[in-house]
C-alpha angles and dihedrals in degrees: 000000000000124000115253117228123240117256093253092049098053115112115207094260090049086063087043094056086045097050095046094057109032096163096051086062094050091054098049082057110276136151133238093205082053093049105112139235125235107214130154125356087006095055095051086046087061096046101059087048119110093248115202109232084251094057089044085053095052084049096063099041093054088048087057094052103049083045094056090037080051094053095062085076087071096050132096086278120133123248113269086015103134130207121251126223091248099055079050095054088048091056094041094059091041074067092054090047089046090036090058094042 
């Protein structure tokens, strides 16, 4: 297993090879609740990257996912109530199942 660098640490390509390949970084032991947003300048880094269609595709995996994660704020949850990784790990693979249809 390769050691996973720490979030500071982290160059753009190396996002861009996370986010690609989600599910890589879940098997060598990470967490979904750890996986990290790109926002600002970051984001817009990203953006202008030449992004493989497999990378693209990660993306937009990944966006699903923080958008449905998103959406439990407007269930029927209780206020301070958190997600567990494993509610986490449930709405990542519906995105496998809608990603293959």
């Amino acid at each position: 297993m390769t050691k996973r660098k720490k979030l500071k640490d982290m160059t753009l390509e190396d996002y861009i090879n996370l986010y690609a390949d989600v599910d890589a970084y879940l098997a060598s032991g990470g967490k979904l609740l750890d996986l990290p947003l790109v926002l600002g300048e970051g984001k817009r880094r990203v953006e202008a990257y030449p992004l493989t269609d497999k990378q693209r595709q990660g993306f937009a995996r990944v966006g699903l996912f923080f958008k449905r994660l998103g959406a439990l704020g407007d269930t029927n949850n209780r206020m301070g109530e958190t997600v567990t990784e494993e509610q986490a790990r449930e709405i990542w693979e519906s995105t496998k199942v809608e990603e293959q249809t």
